[in-house]
N, C-alpha and C positions, 0 to 999 in steps of 0.2 A: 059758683061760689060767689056769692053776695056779697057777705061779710068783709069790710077792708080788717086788712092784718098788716104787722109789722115787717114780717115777712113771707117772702114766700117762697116754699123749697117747690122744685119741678123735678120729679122724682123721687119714689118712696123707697128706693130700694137701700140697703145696711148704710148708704154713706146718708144719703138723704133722711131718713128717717132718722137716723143717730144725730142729725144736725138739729132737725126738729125738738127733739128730746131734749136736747141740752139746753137749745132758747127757750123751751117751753119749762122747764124747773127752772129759769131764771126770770119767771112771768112775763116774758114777750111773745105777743098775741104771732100765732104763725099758722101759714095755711098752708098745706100739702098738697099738690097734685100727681096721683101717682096713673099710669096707663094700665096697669092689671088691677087685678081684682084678687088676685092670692100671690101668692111667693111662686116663680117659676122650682118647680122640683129639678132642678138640674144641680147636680153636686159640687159648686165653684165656690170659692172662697174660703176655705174650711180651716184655715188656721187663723186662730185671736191670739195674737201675742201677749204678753205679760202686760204692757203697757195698757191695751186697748182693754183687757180685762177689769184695767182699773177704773176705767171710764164707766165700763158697766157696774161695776161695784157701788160705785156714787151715783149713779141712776137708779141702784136699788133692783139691777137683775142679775147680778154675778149667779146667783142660785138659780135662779129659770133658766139661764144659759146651758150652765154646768147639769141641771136634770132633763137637757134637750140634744144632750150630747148622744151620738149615734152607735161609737163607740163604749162596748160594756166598762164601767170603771175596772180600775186597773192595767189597762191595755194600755201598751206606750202610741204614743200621738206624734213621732218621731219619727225619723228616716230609720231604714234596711238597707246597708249594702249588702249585695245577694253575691257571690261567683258560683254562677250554676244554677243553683236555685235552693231553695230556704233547709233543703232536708239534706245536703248536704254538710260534712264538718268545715265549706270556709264560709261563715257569713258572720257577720257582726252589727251589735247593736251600739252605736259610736254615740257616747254622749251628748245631747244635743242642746237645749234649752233650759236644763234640767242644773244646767253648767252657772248657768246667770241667776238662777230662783231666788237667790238669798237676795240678791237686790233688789227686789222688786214685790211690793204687797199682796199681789195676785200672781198665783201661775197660771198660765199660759193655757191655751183647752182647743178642743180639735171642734167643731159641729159642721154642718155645710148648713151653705149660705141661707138657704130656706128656712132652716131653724131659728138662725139669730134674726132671720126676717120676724119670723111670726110672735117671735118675744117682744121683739121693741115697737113691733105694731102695738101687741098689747099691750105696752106700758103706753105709747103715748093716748091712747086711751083712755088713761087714769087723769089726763090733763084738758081741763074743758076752752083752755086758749088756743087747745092743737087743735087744727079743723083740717081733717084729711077728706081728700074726693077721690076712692079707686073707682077704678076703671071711665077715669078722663084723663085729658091730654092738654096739653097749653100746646096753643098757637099764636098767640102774640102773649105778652106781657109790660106791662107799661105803671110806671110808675108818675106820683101824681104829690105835686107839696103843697 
């Protein structure tokens, strides 16, 4: 990476890449350095909260989120208590999130972490001050006035 920048994120994964995003719609020149090359496929992080949904909404991907959801629509994105197990008469679906909705612009949506990767990759994309490098690493970094 050549290019100086205002900042620079070390690591591109949901938090890092979602920081990039936001200085980058705010035209601050930012460099990304991420150590992969794709989104690991492993299933972690898979609930966005109402809050965090609105973040994406004003990023302008609420919709690529919600059509990258893994779950079919209409299926709840909530807990199961089970006693026994689900084909039995004791189990219940306990209101969860669905309890707070009215407060908040956005509701809430289930994906894993790979997904919301591969969207806000592609959005900061759309930004020519985002200067991302997969599959490098920082080993030093050092700042310069």
């Amino acid at each position: 990476m050549e290019k100086r920048h205002q900042v620079l994120v070390v690591g591109g994964g949901p938090v890092g890449a979602s920081l990039a995003l936001e200085l980058g719609m705010r035209g601050i020149s930012v460099g990304v350095v991420e150590r992969r090359t794709s989104p690991q496929r492993i299933p972690k992080g898979q609930n966005l909260t109402q809050r965090t949904l609105e973040h994406f909404y004003y990023w302008g991907i609420a919709d690529e989120l919600r059509a990258a959801r893994a779950m079919p629509e209409g299926y709840p994105i909530g807990g199961v208590t089970a006693y026994g197990n689900l084909m039995s008469e004791y189990w219940i679906q306990p209101p969860q999130r669905e309890t707070v909705r009215d407060y908040y612009f956005q509701a809430n949506e289930r994906l894993p972490q790979y997904h919301l990767e591969e969207v806000v990759r592609k959005r900061m994309a759309d930004f020519p001050n985002i200067e991302v490098q997969y599959g490098w690493a920082a080993e030093t970094v050092a700042a310069d006035h």
